[in-house]
C-alpha positions in Angstrom: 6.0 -31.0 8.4 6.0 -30.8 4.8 9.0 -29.2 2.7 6.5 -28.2 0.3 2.9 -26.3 0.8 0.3 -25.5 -1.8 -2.0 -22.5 -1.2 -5.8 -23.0 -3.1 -8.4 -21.0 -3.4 -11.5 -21.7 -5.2 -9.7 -24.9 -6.3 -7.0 -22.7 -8.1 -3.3 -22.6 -7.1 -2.1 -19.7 -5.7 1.7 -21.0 -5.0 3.3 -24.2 -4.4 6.4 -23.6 -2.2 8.8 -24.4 0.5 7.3 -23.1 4.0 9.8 -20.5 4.4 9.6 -19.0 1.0 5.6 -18.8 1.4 6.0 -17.0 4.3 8.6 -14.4 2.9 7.5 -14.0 -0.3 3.9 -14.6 -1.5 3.4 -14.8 -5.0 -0.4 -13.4 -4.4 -2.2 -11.0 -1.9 -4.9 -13.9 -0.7 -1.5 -16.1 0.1 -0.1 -12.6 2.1 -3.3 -12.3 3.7 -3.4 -16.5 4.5 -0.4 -17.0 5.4 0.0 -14.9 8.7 -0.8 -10.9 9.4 0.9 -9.6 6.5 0.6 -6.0 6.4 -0.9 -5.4 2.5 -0.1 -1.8 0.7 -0.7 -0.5 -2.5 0.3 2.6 -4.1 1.9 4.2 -7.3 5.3 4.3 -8.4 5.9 7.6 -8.7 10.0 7.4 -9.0 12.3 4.9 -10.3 15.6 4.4 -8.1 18.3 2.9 -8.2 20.6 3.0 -5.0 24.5 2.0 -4.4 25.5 -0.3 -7.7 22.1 -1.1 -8.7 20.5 0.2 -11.8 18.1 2.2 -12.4 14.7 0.6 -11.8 15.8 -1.8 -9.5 13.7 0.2 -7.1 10.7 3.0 -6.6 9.8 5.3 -4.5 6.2 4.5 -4.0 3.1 6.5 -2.6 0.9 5.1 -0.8 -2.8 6.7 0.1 -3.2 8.3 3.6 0.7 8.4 4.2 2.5 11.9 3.3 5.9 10.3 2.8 6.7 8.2 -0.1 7.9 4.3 0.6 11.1 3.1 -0.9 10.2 -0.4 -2.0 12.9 -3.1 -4.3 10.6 -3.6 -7.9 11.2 -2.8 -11.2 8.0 -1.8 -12.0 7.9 1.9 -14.0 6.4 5.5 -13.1 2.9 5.4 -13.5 1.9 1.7 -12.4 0.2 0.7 -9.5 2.1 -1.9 -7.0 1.2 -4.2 -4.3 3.5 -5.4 -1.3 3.9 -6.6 2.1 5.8 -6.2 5.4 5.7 -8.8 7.9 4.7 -7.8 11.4 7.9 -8.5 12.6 9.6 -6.3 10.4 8.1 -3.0 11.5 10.0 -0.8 13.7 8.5 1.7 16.2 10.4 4.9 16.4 10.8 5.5 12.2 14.1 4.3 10.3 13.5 4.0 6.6 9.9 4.2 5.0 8.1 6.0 8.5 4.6 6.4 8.8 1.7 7.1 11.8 -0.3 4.8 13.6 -2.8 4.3 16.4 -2.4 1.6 18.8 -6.2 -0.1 19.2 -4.9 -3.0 21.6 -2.3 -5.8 21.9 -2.4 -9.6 22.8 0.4 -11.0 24.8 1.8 -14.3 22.9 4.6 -15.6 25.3 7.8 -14.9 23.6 6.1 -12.1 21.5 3.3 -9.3 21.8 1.2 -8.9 18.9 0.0 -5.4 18.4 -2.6 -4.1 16.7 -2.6 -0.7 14.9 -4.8 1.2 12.6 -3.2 3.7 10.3 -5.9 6.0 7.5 -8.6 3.5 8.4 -6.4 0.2 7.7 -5.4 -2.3 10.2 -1.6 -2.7 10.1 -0.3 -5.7 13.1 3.1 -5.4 14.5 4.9 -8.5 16.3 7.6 -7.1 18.9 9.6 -8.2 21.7 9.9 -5.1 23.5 8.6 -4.7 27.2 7.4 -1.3 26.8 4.5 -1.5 24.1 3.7 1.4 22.3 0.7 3.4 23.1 -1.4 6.0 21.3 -0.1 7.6 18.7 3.1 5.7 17.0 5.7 6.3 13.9 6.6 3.0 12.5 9.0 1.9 9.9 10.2 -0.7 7.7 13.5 -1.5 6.1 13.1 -1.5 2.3 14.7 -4.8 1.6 11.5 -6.0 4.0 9.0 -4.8 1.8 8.1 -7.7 -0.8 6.1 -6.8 -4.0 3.1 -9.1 -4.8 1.7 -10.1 -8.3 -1.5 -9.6 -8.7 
């Protein structure tokens, strides 16, 4: 194993990294999309917030296309400007918390220790990694922790 890894594309560096931190938090959406099944949205910041002893702007409510409720995500991007982030698969939730939104279940593979599901959500393909026993079915709300939700630069 390497304690670094470089991402390229079209012989351009993306990001050069330690394995865990391109895995959390990549820089770029082709690295999101490379590195695993991150789950990609973009939207507009439509509210800057700022929650407990942050200040303002150290978060937005965000909306999204094809979701009614807005997503509280940590950037300090301003009103007006369009964002990009990412959830891992094994961040969602099913059964709502913070940041809910409908999904279909289209199938699911079984991965030993894990099931990897996939979901379709306004024509999108979202994937959700879980442990449970009972897999979801039909119709789902999931949800995502905003401190799980990291914004990519474009």
């Amino acid at each position: 194993m390497s304690d670094r890894v470089a991402v390229v594309r079209a012989r351009r560096i993306e990001q050069v990294v330690g394995p865990r931190k391109v895995y959390r938090h990549p820089a770029t959406r082709f690295v999101a999309e490379f590195i695993g099944d991150d789950n990609v949205f973009e939207g507009r910041v439509t509210n800057e917030l700022g929650s407990g002893g942050e200040t303002k702007g150290s978060a937005a409510s965000v909306a999204v296309d094809g979701i009614e409720e807005r997503f509280e995500i940590p950037t300090t991007a301003t009103i007006g400007t369009t964002v990009t982030f990412c959830v891992r698969p094994g961040r969602l939730r099913v059964g709502g918390g913070e940041n809910r939104f409908q999904a279909r279940v289209e199938g699911s593979e079984f991965l030993g220790d894990v099931t990897r599901v996939r979901l379709e959500y306004d024509g999108r393909p979202i994937v959700l990694r879980t442990t449970d026993r009972d897999l979801p079915t039909g119709e789902v709300e999931l949800g995502f922790d905003p401190t799980n939700a990291h914004v990519i630069d474009e």
